[in-house]
ZAVO-476967 format. One record per atom (N, C-alpha, C): residue in one letter; atom name; x, y, z. Coordinates in Angstrom, 2 decimals, m for minus. Example, Ala and Ser with C-alpha at 12.3 -4.5 7.8 and 13.67 -1.06 7.14 Angstrom:
BEGIN
<sevex><type>A</type><atom>N</atom><px>13.19</px><py>m5.69</py><pz>7.80</pz></sevex>
<sevex><type>A</type><atom>CA</atom><px>12.30</px><py>m4.50</py><pz>7.80</pz></sevex>
<sevex><type>A</type><atom>C</atom><px>13.20</px><py>m3.30</py><pz>7.80</pz></sevex>
<sevex><type>S</type><atom>N</atom><px>12.85</px><py>m2.25</py><pz>7.08</pz></sevex>
<sevex><type>S</type><atom>CA</atom><px>13.67</px><py>m1.06</py><pz>7.14</pz></sevex>
<sevex><type>S</type><atom>C</atom><px>12.90</px><py>0.03</py><pz>7.87</pz></sevex>
This chain:
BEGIN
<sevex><type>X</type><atom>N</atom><px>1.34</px><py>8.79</py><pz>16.17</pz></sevex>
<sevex><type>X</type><atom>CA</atom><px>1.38</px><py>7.72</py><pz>15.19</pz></sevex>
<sevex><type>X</type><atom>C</atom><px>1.33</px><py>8.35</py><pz>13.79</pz></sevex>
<sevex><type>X</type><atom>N</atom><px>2.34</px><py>8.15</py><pz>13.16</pz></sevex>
<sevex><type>X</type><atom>CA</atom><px>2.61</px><py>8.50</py><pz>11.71</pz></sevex>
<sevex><type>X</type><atom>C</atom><px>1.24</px><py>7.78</py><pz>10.55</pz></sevex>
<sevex><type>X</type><atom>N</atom><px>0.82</px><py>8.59</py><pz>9.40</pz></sevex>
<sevex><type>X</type><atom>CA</atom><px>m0.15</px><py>7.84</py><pz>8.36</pz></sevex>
<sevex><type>X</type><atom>C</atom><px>0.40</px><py>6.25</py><pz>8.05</pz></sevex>
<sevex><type>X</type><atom>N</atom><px>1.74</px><py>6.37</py><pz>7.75</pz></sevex>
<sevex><type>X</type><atom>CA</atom><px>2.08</px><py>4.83</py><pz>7.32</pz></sevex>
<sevex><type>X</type><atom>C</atom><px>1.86</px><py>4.16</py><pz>8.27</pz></sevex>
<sevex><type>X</type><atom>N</atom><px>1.91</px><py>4.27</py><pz>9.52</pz></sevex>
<sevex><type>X</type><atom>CA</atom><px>1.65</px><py>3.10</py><pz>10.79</pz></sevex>
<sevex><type>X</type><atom>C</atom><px>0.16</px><py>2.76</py><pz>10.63</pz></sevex>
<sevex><type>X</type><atom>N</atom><px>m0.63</px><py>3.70</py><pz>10.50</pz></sevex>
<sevex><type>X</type><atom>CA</atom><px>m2.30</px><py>3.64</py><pz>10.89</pz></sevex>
<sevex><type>X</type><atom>C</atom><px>m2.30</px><py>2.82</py><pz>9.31</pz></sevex>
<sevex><type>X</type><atom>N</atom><px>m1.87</px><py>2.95</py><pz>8.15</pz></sevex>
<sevex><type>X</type><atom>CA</atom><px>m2.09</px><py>2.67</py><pz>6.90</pz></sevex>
<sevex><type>X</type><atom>C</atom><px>m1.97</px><py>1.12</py><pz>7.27</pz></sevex>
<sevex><type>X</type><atom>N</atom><px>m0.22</px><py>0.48</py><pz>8.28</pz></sevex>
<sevex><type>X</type><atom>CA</atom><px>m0.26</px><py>m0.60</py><pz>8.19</pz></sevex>
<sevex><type>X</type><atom>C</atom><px>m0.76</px><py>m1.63</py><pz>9.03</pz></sevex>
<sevex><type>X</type><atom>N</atom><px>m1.17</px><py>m0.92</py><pz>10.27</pz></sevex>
<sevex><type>X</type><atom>CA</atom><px>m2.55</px><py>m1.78</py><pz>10.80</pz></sevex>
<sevex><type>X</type><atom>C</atom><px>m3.49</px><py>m1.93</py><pz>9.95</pz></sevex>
<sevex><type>X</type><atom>N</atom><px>m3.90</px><py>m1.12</py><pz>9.20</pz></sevex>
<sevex><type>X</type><atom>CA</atom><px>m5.46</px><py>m1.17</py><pz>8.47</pz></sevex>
<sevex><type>X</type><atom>C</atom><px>m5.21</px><py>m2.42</py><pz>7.36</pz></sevex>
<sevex><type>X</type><atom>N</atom><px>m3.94</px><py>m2.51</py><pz>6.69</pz></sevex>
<sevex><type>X</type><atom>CA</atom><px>m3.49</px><py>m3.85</py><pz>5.90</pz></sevex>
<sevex><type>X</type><atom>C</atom><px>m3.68</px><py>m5.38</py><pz>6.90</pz></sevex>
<sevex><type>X</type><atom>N</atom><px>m2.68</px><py>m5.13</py><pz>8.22</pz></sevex>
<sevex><type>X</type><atom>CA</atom><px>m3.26</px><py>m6.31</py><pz>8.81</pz></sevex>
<sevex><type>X</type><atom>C</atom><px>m4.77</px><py>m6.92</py><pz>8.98</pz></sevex>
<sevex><type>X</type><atom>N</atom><px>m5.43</px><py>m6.10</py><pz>9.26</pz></sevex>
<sevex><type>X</type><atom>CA</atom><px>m6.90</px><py>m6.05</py><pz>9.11</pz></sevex>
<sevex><type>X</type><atom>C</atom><px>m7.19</px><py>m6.88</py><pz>7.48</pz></sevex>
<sevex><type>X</type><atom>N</atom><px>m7.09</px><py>m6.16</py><pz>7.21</pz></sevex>
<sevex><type>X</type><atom>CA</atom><px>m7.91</px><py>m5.93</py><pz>5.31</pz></sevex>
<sevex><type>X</type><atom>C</atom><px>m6.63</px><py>m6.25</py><pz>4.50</pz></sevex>
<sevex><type>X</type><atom>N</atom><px>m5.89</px><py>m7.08</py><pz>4.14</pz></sevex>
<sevex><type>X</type><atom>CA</atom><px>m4.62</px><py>m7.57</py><pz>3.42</pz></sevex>
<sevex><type>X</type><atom>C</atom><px>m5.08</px><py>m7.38</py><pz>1.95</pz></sevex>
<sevex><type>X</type><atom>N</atom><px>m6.34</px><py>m8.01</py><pz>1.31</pz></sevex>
<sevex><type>X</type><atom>CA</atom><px>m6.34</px><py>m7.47</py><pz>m0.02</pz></sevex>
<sevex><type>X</type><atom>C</atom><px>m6.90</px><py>m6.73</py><pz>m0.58</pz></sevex>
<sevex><type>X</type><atom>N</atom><px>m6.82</px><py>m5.55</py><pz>0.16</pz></sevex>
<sevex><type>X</type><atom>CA</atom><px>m8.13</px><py>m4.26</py><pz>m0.14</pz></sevex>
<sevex><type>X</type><atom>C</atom><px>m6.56</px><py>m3.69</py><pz>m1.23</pz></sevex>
<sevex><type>X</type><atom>N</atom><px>m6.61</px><py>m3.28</py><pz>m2.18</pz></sevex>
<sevex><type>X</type><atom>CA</atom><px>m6.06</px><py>m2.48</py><pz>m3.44</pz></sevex>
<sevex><type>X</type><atom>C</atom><px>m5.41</px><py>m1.12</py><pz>m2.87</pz></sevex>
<sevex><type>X</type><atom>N</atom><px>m7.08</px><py>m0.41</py><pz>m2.70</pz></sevex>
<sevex><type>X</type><atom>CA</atom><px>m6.82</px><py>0.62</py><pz>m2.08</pz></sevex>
<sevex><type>X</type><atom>C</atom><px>m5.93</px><py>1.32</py><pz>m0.97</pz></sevex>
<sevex><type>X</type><atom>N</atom><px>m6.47</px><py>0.44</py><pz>m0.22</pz></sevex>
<sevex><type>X</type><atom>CA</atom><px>m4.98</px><py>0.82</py><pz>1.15</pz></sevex>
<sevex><type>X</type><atom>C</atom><px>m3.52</px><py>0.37</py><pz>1.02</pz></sevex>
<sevex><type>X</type><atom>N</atom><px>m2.99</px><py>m0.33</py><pz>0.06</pz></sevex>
<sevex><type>X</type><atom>CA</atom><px>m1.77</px><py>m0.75</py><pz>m0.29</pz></sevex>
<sevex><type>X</type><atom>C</atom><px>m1.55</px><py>0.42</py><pz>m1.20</pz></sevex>
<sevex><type>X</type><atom>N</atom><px>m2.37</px><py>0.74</py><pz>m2.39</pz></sevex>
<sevex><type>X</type><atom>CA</atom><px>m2.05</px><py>2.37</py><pz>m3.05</pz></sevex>
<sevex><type>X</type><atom>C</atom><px>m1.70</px><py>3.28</py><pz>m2.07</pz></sevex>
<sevex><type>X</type><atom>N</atom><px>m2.25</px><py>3.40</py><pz>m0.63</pz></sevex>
<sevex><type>X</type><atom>CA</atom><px>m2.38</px><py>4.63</py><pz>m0.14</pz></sevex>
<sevex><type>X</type><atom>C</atom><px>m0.97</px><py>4.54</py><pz>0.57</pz></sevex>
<sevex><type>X</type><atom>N</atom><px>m0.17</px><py>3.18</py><pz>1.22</pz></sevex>
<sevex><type>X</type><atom>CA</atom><px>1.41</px><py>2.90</py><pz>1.86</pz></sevex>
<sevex><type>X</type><atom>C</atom><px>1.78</px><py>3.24</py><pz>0.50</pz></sevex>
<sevex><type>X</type><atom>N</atom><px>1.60</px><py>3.16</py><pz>m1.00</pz></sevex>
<sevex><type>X</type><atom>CA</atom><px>2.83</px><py>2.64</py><pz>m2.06</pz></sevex>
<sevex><type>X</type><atom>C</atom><px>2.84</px><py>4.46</py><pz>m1.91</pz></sevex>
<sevex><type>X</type><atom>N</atom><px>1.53</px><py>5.65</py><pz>m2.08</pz></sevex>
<sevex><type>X</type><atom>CA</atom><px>2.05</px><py>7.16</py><pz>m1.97</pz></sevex>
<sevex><type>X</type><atom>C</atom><px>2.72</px><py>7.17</py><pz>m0.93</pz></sevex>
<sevex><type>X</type><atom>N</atom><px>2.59</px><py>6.66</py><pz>0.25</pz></sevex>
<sevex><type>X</type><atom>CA</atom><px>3.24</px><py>7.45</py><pz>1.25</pz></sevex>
<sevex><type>X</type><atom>C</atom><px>4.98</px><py>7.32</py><pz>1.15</pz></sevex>
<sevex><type>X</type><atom>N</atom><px>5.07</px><py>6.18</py><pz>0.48</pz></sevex>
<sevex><type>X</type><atom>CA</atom><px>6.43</px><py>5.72</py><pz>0.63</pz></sevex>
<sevex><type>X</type><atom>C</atom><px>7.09</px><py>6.77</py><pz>m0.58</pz></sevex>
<sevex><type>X</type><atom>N</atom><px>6.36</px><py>6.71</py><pz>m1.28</pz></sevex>
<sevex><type>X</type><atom>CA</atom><px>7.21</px><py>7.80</py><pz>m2.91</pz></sevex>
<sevex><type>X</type><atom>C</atom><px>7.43</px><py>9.03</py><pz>m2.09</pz></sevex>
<sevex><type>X</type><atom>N</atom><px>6.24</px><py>9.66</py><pz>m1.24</pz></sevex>
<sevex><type>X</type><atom>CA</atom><px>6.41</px><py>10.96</py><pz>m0.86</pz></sevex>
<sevex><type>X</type><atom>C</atom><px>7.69</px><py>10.73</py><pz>0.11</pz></sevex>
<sevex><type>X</type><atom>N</atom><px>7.81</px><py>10.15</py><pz>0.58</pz></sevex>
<sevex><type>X</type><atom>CA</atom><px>9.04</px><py>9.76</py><pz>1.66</pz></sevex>
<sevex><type>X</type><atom>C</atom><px>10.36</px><py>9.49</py><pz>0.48</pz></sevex>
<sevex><type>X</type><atom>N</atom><px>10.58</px><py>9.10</py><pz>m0.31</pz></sevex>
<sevex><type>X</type><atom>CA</atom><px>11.53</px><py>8.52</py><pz>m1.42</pz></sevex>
<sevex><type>X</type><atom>C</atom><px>11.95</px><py>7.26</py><pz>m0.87</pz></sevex>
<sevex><type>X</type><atom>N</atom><px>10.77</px><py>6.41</py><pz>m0.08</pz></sevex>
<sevex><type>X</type><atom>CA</atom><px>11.37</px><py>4.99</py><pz>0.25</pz></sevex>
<sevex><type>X</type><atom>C</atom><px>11.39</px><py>3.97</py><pz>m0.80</pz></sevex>
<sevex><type>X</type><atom>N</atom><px>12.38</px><py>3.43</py><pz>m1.04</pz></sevex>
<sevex><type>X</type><atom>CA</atom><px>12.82</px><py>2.54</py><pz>m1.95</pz></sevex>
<sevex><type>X</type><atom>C</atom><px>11.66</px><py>1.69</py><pz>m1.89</pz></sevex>
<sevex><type>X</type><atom>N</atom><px>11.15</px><py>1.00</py><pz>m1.06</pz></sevex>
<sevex><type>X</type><atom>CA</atom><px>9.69</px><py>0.33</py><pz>m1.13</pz></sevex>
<sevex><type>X</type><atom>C</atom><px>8.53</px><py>0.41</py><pz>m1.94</pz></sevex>
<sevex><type>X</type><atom>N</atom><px>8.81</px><py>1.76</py><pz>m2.12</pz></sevex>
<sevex><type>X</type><atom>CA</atom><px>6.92</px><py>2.00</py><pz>m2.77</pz></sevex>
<sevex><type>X</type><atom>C</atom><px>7.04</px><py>1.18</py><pz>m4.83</pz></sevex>
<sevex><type>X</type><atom>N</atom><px>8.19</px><py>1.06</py><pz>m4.35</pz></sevex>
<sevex><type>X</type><atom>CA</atom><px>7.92</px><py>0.32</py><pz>m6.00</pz></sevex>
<sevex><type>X</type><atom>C</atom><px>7.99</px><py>m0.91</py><pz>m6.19</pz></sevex>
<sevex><type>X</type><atom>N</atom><px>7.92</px><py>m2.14</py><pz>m4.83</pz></sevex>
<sevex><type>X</type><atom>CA</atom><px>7.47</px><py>m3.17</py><pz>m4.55</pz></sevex>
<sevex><type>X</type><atom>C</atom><px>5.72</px><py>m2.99</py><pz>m4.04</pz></sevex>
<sevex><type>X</type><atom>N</atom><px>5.84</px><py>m2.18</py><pz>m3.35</pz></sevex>
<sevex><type>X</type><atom>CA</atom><px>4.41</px><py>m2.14</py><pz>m2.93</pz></sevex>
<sevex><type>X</type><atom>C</atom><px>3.38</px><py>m1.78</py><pz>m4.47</pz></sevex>
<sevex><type>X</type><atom>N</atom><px>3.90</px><py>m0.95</py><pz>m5.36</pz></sevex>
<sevex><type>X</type><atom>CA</atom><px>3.45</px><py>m0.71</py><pz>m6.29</pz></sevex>
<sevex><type>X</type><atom>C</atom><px>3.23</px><py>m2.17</py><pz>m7.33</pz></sevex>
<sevex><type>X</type><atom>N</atom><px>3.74</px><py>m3.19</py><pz>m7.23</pz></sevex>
<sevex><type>X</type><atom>CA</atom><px>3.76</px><py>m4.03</py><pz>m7.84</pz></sevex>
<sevex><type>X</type><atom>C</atom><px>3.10</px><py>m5.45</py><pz>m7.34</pz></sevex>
<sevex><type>X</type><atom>N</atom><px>2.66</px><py>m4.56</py><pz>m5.68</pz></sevex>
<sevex><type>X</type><atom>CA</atom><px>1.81</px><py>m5.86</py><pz>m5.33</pz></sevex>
<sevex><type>X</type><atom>C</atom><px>0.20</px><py>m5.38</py><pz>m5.23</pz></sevex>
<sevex><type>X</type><atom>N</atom><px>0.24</px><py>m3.82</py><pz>m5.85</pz></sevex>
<sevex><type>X</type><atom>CA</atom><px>m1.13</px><py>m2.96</py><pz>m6.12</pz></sevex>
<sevex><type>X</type><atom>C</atom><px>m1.45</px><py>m3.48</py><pz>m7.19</pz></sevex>
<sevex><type>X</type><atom>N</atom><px>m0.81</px><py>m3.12</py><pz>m8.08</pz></sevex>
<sevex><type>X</type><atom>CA</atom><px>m1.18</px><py>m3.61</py><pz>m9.78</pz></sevex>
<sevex><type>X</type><atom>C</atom><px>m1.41</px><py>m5.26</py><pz>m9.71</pz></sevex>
<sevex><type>X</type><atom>N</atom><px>m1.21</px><py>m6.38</py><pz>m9.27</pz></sevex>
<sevex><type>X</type><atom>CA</atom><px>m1.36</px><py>m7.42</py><pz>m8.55</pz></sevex>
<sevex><type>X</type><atom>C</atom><px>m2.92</px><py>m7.66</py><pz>m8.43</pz></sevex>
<sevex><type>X</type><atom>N</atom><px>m2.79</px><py>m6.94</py><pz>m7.14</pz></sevex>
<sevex><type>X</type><atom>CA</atom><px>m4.45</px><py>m7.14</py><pz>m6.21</pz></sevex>
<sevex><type>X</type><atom>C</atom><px>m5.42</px><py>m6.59</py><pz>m7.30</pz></sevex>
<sevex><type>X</type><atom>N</atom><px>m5.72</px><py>m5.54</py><pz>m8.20</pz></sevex>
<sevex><type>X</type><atom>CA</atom><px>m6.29</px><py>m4.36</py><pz>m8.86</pz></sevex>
<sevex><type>X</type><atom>C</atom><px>m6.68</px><py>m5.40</py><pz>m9.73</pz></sevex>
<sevex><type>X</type><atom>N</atom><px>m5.58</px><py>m6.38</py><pz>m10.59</pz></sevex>
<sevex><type>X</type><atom>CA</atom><px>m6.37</px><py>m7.19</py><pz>m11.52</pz></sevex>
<sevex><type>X</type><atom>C</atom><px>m6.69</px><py>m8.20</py><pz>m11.30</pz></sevex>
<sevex><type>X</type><atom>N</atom><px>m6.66</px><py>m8.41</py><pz>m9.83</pz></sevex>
<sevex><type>X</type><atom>CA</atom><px>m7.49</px><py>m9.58</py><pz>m9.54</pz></sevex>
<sevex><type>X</type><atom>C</atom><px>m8.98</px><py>m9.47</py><pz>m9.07</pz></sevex>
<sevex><type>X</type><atom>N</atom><px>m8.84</px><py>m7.92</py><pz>m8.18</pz></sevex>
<sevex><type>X</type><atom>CA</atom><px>m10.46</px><py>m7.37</py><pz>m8.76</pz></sevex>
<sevex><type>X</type><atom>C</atom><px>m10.88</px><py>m7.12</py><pz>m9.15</pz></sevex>
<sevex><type>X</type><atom>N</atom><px>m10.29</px><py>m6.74</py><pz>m10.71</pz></sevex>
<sevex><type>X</type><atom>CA</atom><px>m11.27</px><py>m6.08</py><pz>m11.48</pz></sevex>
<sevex><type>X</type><atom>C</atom><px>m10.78</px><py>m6.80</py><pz>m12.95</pz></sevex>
């Protein structure tokens, strides 16, 4: 099982934890998946709604 799989069970679990959506939005840049800059925009999202 690849980090992004274990990353996206841990979202089903925990949907608005910040943190673990940061940790899919790196994995996806390190990959060059076109994704991580939606995911990046639903980080910055969650981040100011906690803080």
């Amino acid at each position: 099982m690849q980090a992004k799989e274990v990353i996206r069970e841990r979202i089903k679990v925990r949907d608005g934890v910040p943190f673990t959506w940061r940790l899919l939005e790196k994995s996806y840049d390190m990959e060059g998946n076109a994704e991580a800059e939606s995911v990046g925009e639903r980080v910055k999202k969650l981040e100011s709604s906690y803080f």
